[in-house]
C-alpha positions in Angstrom: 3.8 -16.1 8.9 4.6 -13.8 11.4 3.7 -14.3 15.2 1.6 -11.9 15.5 -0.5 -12.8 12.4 0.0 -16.4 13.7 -1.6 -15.2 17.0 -4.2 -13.8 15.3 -5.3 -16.5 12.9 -5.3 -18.2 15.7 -8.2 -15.8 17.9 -10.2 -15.7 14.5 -10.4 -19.7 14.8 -12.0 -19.7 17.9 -15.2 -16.7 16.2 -18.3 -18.0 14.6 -18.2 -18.4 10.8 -20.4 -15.9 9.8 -17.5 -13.5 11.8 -14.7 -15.4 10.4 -15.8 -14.3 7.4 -16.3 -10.8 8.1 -12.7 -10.2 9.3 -11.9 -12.0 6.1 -14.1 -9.9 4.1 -12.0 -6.9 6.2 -8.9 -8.2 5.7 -9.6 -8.7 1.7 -10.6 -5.3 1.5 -7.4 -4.1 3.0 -5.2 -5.7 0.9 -7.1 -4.3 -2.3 -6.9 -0.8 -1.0 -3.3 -1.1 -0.4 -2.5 -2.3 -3.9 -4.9 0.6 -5.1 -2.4 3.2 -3.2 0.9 1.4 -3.8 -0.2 1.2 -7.6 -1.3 5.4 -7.4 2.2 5.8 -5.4 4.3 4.0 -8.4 2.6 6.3 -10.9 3.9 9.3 -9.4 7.0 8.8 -8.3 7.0 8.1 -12.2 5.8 11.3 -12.7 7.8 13.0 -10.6 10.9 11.6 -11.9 9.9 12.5 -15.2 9.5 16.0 -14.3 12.9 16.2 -12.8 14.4 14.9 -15.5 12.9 18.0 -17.9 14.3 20.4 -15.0 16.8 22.4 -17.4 20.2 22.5 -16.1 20.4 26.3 -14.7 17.5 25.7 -12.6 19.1 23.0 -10.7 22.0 24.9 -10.1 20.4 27.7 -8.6 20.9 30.2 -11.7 17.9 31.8 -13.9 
């Protein structure tokens, strides 16, 4: 663990349950939205890489 996430576990230890489990609920949701984007990120760098590779030769050496 990191000390800043140590530091903050820490602070959110000291809250009332009912907001302990809010800025868990937060912190949940954050983590899902990042695999959401990270998993949408993969998939086109996939298909961007698969578009390069169809780029015909002459094209990518600046002739038509």
């Amino acid at each position: 663990m990191t000390q800043i996430l140590g530091q903050t576990w820490n602070s959110v230890l000291d809250l009332q349950d009912d907001r302990q489990d809010l800025i868990a609920h937060l912190i949940i949701d954050e983590i899902e939205v990042e695999k959401i984007w990270d998993n949408k990120f993969d998939q086109t760098n996939n298909k961007l890489s698969q578009l390069a590779n169809n780029v015909p030769a002459n094209l990518i050496a600046g002739k038509s």
